[in-house]
TITOR-561674 format. One line per 4 residues: for each residue y, x, z of N, C-alpha, C. Coordinates in nm, 3 decimals. Example, Ala and Ser with C-alpha at 12.3 -4.5 7.8 and 13.67 -1.06 7.14 Angstrom:
-0.569 1.319 0.780 -0.450 1.230 0.780 -0.330 1.320 0.780; -0.225 1.285 0.708 -0.106 1.367 0.714 0.003 1.290 0.787;
END
This chain:
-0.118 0.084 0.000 0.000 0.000 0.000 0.124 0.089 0.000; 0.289 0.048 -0.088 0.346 0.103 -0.083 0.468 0.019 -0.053; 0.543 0.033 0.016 0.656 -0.032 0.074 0.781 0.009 0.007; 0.853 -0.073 -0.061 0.984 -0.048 -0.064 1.082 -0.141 -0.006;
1.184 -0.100 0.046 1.278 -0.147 0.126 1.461 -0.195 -0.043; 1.472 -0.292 -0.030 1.612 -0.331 -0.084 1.724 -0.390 0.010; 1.796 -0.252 -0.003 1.929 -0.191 0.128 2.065 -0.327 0.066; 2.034 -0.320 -0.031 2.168 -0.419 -0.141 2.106 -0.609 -0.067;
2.033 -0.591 -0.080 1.964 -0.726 -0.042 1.945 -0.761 0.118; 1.978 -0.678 0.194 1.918 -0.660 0.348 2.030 -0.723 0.400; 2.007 -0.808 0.472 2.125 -0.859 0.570 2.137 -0.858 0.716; 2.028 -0.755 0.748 2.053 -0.672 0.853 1.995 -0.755 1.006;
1.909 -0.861 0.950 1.816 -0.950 1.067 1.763 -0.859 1.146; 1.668 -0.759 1.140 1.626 -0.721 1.254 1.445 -0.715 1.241; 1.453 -0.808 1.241 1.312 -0.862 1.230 1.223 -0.799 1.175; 1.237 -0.654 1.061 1.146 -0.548 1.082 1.134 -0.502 1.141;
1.190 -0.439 1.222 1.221 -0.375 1.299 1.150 -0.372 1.435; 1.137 -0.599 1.446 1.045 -0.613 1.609 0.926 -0.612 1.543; 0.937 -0.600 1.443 0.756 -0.651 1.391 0.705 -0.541 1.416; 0.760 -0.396 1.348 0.711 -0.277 1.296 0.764 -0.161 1.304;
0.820 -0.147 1.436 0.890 -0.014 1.464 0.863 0.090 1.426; 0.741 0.122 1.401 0.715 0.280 1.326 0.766 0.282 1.183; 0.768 0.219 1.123 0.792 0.187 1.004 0.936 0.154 0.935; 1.013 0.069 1.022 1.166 0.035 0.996 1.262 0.048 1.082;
1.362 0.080 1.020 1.469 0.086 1.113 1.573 0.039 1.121; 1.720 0.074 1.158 1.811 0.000 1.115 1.954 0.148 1.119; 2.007 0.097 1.057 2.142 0.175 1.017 2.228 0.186 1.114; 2.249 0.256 1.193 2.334 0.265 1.303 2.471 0.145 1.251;
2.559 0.207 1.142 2.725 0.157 1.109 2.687 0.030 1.092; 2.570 -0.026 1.020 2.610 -0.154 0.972 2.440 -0.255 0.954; 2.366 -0.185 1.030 2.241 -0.261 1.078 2.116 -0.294 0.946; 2.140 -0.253 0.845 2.075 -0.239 0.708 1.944 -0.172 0.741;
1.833 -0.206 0.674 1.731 -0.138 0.719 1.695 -0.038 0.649; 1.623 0.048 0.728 1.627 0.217 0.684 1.463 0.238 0.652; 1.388 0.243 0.581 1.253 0.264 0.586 1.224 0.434 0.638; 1.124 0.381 0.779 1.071 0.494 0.821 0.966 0.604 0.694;
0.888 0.511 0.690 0.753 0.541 0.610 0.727 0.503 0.506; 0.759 0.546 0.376 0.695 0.410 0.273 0.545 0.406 0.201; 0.421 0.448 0.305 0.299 0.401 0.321 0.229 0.402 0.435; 0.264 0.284 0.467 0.180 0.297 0.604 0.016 0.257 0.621;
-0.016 0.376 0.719 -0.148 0.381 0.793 -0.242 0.240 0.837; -0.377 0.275 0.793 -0.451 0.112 0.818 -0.377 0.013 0.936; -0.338 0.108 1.032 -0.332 0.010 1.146 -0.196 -0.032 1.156; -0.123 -0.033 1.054 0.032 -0.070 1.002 0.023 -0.188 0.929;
-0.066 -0.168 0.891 -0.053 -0.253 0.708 0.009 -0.398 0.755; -0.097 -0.467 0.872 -0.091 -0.604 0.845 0.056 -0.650 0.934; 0.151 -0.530 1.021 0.251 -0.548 1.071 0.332 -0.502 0.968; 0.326 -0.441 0.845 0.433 -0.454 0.760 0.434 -0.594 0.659;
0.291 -0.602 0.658 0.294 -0.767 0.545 0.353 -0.856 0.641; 0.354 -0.915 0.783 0.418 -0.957 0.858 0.589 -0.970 0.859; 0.616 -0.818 0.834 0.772 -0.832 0.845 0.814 -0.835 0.687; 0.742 -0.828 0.579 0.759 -0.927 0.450 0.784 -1.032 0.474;
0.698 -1.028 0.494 0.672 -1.209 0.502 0.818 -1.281 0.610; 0.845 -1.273 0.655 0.946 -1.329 0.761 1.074 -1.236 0.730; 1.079 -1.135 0.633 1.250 -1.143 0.617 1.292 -1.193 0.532; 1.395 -1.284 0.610 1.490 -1.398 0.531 1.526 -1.331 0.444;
1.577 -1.203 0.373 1.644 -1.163 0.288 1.555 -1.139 0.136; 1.429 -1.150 0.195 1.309 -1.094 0.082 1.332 -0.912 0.060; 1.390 -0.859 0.165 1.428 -0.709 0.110 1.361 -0.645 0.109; 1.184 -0.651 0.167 1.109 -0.572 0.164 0.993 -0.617 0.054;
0.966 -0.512 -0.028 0.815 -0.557 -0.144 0.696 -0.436 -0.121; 0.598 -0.512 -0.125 0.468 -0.411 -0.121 0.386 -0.453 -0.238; 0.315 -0.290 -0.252 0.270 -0.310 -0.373 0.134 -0.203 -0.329; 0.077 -0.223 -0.407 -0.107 -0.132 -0.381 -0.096 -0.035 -0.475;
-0.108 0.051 -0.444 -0.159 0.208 -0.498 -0.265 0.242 -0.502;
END
């Protein structure tokens, strides 16, 4: 799985962030999310499809490699 994060699209909810802390972050100035990792480890996966899935902004897409 490969994660990409869209910074233009992010409106700065949060909500990756509680899902999947290893993985996302947020922008100190203006709360935009910062991708930690963009493939995360088996025991990631189903807490990053999670914080897909539930950001209002749609800013995160995964894709299989």
């Amino acid at each position: 799985m490969k994660v990409t994060v869209d910074q233009d699209a992010c409106i700065g909810s949060g909500q990756c962030v509680l899902i999947a802390p290893d993985m996302f972050g947020q922008r100190d100035e203006d709360g935009i999310v910062a991708l930690l990792h963009d493939s995360p480890g088996p025991g990631l996966r189903e807490d990053v499809r999670e914080a897909a899935r539930i950001c209002p902004a749609l800013a995160i897409q995964l894709t299989t490699s």
